[in-house]
LODRENNU-607437 format. One record per residue (C-alpha): x, y, z. Coordinates in pm, 1 decimal. Example, Ala and Ser with C-alpha at 12.3 -4.5 7.8 and 13.67 -1.06 7.14 Angstrom:
         X         Y         Z
    1230.0    -450.0     780.0
    1367.0    -106.0     714.0
//
This chain:
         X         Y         Z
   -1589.9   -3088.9    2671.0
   -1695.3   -3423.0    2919.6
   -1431.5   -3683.8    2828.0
   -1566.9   -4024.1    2943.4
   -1312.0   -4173.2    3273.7
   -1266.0   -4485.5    3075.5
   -1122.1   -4366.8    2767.6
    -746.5   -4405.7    2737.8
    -563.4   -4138.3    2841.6
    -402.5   -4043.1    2500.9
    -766.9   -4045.0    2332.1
    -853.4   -3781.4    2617.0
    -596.6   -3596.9    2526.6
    -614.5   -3595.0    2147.0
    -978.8   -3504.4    2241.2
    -874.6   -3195.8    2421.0
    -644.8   -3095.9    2170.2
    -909.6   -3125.4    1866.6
   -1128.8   -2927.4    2050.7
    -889.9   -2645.2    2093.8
    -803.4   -2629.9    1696.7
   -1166.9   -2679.3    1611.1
   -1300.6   -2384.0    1798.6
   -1028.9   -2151.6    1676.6
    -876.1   -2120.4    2095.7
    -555.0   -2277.4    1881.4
    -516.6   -2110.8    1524.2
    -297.8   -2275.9    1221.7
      33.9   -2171.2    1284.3
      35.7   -2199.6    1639.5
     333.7   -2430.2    1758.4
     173.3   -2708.2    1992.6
     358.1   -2738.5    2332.8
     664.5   -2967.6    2348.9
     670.8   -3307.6    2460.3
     805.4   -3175.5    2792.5
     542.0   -2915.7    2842.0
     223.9   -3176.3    2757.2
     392.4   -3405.6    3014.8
     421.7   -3098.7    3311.5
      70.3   -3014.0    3185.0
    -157.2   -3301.0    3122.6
      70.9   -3578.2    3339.5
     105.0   -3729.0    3022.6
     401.0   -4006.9    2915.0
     614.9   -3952.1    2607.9
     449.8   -4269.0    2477.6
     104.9   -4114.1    2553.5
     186.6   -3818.5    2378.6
     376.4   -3948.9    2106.0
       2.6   -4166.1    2014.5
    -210.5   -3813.5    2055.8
      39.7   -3636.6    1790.2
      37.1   -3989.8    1600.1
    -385.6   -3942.7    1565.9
    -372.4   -3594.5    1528.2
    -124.7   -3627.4    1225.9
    -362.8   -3874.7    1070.2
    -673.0   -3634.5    1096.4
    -422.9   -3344.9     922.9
    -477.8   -3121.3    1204.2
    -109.3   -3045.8    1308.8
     203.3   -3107.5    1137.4
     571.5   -3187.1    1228.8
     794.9   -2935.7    1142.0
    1188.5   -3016.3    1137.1
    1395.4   -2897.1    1431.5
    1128.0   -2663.8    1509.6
     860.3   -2854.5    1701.4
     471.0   -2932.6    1642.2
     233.6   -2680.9    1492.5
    -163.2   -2698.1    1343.9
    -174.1   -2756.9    1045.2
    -325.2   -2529.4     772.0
    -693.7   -2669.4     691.4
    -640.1   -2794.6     337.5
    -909.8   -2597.7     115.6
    -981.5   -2626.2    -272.4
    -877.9   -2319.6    -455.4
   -1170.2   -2062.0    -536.1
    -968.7   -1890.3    -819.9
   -1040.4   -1584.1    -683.8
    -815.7   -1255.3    -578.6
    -987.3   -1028.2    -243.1
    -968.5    -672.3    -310.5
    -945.6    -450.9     -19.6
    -866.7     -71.6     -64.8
    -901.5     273.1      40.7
   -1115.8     377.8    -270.0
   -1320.2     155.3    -496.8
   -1134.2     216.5    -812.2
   -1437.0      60.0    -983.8
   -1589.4     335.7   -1003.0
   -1357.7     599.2   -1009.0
   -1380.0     761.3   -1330.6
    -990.6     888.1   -1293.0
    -686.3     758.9   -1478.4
    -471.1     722.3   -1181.4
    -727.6     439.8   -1057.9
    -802.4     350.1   -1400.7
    -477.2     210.0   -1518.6
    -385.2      94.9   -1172.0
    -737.5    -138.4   -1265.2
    -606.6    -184.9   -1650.1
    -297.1    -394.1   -1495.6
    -489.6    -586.9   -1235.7
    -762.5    -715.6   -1449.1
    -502.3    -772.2   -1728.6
    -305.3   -1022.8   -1543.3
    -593.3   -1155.2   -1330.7
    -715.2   -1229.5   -1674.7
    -411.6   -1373.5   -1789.0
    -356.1   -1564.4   -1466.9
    -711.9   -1748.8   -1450.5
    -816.4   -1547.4   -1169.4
   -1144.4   -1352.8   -1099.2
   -1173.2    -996.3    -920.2
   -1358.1    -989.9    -574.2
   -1434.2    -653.0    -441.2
   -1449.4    -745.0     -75.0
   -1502.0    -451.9     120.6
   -1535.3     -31.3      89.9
   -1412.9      44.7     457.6
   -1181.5    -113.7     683.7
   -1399.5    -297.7     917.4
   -1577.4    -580.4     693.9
   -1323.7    -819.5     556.0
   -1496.1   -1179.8     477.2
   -1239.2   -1398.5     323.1
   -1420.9   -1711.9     254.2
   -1400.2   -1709.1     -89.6
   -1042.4   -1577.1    -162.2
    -770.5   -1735.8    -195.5
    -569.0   -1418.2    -144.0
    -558.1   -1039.3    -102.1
    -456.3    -705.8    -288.4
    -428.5    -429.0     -44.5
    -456.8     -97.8    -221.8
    -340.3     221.7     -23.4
    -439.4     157.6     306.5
    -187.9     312.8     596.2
      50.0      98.5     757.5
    -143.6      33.3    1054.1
    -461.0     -41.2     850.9
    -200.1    -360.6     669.6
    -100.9    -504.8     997.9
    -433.6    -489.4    1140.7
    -540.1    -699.6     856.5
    -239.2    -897.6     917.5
    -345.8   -1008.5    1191.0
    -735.5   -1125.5    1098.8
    -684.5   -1265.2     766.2
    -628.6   -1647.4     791.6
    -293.2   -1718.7     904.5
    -143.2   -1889.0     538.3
    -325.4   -1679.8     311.0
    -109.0   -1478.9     111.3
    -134.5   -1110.7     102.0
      25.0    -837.9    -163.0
      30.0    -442.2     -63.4
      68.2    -217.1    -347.4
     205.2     127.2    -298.9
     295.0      96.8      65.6
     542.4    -111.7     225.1
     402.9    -342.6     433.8
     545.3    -604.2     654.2
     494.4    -964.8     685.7
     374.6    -958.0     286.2
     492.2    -881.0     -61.5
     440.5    -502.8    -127.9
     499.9    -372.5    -518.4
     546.2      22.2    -458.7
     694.0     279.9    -632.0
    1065.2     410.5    -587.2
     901.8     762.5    -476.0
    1230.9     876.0    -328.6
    1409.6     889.7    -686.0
    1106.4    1021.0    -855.4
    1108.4    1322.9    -610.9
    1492.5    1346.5    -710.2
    1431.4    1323.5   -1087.4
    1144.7    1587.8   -1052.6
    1397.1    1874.8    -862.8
    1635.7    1817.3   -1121.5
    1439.1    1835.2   -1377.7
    1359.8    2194.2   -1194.1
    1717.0    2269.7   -1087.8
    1860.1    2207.4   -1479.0
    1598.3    2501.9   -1572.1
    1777.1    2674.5   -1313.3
    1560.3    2695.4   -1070.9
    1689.1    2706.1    -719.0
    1401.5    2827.6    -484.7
    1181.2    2516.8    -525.1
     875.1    2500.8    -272.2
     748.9    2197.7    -193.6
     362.3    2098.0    -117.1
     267.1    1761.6      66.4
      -1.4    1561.5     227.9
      38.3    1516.5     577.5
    -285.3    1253.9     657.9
    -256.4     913.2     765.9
    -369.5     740.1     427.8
     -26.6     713.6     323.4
     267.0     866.8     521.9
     562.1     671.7     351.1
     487.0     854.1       6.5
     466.5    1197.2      70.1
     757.7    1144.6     350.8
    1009.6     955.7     101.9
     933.9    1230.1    -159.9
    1029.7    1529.0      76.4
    1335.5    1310.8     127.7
    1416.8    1299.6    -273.5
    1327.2    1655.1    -314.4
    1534.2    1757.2       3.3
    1858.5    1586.4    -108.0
    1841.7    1621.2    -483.1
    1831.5    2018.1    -378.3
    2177.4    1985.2    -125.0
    2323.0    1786.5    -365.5
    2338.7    2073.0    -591.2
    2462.6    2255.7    -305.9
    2161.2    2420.6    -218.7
    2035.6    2466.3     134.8
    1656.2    2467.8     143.6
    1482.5    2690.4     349.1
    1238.6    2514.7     552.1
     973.4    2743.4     475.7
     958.5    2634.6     152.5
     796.2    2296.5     253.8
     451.2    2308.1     352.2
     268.2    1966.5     476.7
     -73.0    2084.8     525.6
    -327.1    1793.2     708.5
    -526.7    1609.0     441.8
    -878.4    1554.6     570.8
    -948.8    1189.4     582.7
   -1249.1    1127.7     316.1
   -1463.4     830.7     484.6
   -1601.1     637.2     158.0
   -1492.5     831.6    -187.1
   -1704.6     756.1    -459.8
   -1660.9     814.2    -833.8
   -1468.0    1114.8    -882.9
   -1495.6    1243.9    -570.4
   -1171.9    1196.1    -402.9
    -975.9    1379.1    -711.4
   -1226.1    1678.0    -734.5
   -1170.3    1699.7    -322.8
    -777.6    1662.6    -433.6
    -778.3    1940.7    -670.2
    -976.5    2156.2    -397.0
    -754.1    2113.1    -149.8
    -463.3    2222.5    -360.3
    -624.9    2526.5    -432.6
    -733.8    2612.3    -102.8
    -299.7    2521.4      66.5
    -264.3    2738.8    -222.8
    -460.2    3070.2    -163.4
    -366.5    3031.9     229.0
      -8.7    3006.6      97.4
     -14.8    3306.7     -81.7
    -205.4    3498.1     238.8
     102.3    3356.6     449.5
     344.9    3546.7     222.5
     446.3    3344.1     -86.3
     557.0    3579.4    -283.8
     804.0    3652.4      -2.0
     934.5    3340.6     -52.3
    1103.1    3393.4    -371.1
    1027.7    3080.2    -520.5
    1067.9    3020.6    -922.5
     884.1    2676.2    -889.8
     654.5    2423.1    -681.5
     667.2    2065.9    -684.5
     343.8    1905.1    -564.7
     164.1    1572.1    -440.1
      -8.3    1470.6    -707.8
    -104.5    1599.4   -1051.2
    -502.1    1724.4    -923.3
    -327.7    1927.6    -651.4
     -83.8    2075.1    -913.2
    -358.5    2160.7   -1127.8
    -543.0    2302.5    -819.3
    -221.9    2518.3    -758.3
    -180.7    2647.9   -1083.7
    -540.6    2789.9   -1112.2
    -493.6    2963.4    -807.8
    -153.8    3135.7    -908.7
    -300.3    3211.7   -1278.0
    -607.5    3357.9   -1079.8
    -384.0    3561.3    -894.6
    -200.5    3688.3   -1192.3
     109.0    3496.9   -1148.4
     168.5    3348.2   -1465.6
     267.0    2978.7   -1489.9
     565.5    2889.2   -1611.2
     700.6    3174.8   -1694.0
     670.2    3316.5   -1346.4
     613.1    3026.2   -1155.2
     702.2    2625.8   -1239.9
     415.6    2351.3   -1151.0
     535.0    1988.1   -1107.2
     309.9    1679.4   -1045.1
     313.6    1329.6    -985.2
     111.8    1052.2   -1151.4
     178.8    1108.8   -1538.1
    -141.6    1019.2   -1661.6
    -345.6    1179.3   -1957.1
    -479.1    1445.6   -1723.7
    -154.8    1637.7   -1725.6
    -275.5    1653.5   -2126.7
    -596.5    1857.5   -2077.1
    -457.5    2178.3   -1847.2
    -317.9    2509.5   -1984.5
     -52.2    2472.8   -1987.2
       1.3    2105.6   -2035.8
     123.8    1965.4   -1679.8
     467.8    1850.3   -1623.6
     475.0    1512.3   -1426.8
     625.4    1218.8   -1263.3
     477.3     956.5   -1463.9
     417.6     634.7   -1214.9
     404.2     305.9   -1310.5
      69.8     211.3   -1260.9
     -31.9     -67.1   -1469.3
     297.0    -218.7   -1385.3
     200.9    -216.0   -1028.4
    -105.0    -369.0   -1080.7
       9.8    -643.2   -1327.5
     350.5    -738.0   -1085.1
     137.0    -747.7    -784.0
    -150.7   -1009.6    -907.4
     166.1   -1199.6   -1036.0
     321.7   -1178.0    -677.7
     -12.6   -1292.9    -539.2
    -133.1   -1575.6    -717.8
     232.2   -1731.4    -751.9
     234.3   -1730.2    -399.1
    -108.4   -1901.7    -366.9
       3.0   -2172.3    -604.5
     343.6   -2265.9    -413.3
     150.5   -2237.5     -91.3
     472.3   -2027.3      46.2
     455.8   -1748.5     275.0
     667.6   -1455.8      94.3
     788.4   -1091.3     187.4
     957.3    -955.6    -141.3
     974.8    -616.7    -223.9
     949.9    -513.7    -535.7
    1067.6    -135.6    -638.6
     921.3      22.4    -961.5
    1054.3     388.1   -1102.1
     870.6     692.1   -1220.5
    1006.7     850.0   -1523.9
     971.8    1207.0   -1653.4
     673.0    1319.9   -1805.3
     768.3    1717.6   -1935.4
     491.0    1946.7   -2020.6
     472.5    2299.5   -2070.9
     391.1    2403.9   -1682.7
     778.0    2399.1   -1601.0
     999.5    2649.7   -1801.0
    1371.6    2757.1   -1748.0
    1438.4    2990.1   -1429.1
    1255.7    3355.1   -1526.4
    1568.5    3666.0   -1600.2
    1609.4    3887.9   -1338.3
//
């Protein structure tokens, strides 16, 4: 930008500056260079510059901050009353109950908080923001959060549910204990060879890798050492866009396929009385294939899930669970988000929800020798 010679130099300056913050070269957030530095840089006097943060001030482009220094200021916007949506899977239109009530408690307190839904994107590489005054992120891997960390506009408020994600609230659940609760549950029917079956993908490494955890300690606390061939982490393929049902049909698949190669790589070798698994569509996947192979379930072989919705309600035999807080997740995390959109306050609170049990009739006590 041409600055006319005859304009004072503190105009000039403020100029210069303006221009920066305009065209986005200086962001909101970004702390302004001391008094020091604009006087090595632009030859400017304290006086000078001390007028150009004066003008600035007045246009509510930067803003002093105490003991800290000069920063731009956040553009002051009105409110849209709306919540961004950004997640792995559309849970719109997924017809299954985990995505169902994790929907239930966000439209309830959206509802209940004056907000309205917006469904921003289906991937990861179309975020527009402009009419949100903050964001649910629903699943995505860690690197997935910081990258939109990073492009989202510097003050607005962001809340991750099920993955812990700094820099931002996160609501997730306490999937360490659950895994503990669920081999105990096993262990008190006197089970002690419990396999193990988890995703290994990079959706969401903290879940299955905290519930190995659980299921790894609850076992030596009872003074069992686990073999390590009873944990198997197959790779989860990474499923681009799910639709509907999709992504719980390729779930239950997938469990049924780690199954049958399980049993060609010598299950029954193994010795084990039960299986705890991901997720309650790769339990159900698991226990088709051992029924199918004549290995009768539970009174051969134990099947634990995780989730705890009505699904584990329509399998033979009824599926034992991990219940998860879904709605609750939901409900706390639109409470998180627009709280923190009203106070204007950047936050990074965790909040830790527990499973409970959910017993069915696919785990049974230990089978006599």
């Amino acid at each position: 930008m041409t600055i006319a010679a005859e304009q004072p130099k503190y105009v000039q300056l403020a100029a210069r500056l303006r221009e920066s913050i305009r065209s986005g070269e200086l962001k909101a957030g970004d702390r302004l260079p001391s008094y020091t530095e604009m006087y090595r840089e632009f030859g400017a006097t304290t006086a000078t510059v001390q007028r150009v943060c004066h003008l600035l001030e007045q246009e509510n482009l930067i803003e002093r901050r105490s003991g800290s220094g000069i920063y731009v200021a956040e553009t002051t916007r009105t409110l849209t009353g709306n919540i961004g949506i950004l997640g792995k899977a559309d849970f719109r239109a997924h017809a299954g109950s985990f995505f169902s009530h994790l929907a239930f408690g966000v439209q309830a307190a959206a509802e209940e908080r004056g907000q309205q839904l917006v469904w921003l994107h289906k991937g990861e590489d179309c975020e527009n923001f402009d009419n949100v005054d903050g964001l649910l992120l629903s699943g995505h891997p860690t690197y997935v959060n910081q990258r939109i960390a990073h492009t989202k506009p510097v003050h607005m408020p962001c809340v991750s549910m099920f993955i812990t994600a700094e820099g931002m609230n996160s609501v997730v659940v306490d999937d360490y204990s659950a895994a503990k609760i669920a081999t105990r549950h096993l262990l008190d029917l006197g089970h002690q060879h419990i396999a193990c079956l988890m995703l290994d993908g990079k959706h969401t490494p903290q879940i299955p890798s905290s519930r190995i955890a659980g299921y790894q300690d609850a076992l030596q606390e009872a003074g069992i050492t686990p073999d390590a061939r009873w944990l198997t982490r197959p790779h989860y393929p990474d499923l681009a866009r799910p639709r509907s049902i999709t992504q719980q049909q390729s779930m239950l698949e997938w469990g049924r396929q780690e199954m049958q190669n399980w049993l060609k790589a010598g299950w029954r070798d193994l010795g084990c009385t039960a299986i705890l698994a991901q997720n309650d569509h790769i339990a159900i996947g698991i226990m088709q294939v051992l029924q199918e192979e004549g290995i009768n379930v539970p009174h051969q072989v134990s099947v634990m899930g995780f989730d705890g919705t009505e699904l584990c309600d329509h399998t033979t035999p009824r599926l034992s669970s991990m219940q998860l807080p879904l709605d609750q997740i939901g409900i706390r995390a639109v409470n998180l988000l627009v709280d923190q959109i009203n106070s204007r306050q950047p936050g990074e609170e965790l909040v830790v929800l527990s499973g409970r049990l959910r017993p069915g009739a696919s785990t049974a006590p230990v089978p006599s020798s």
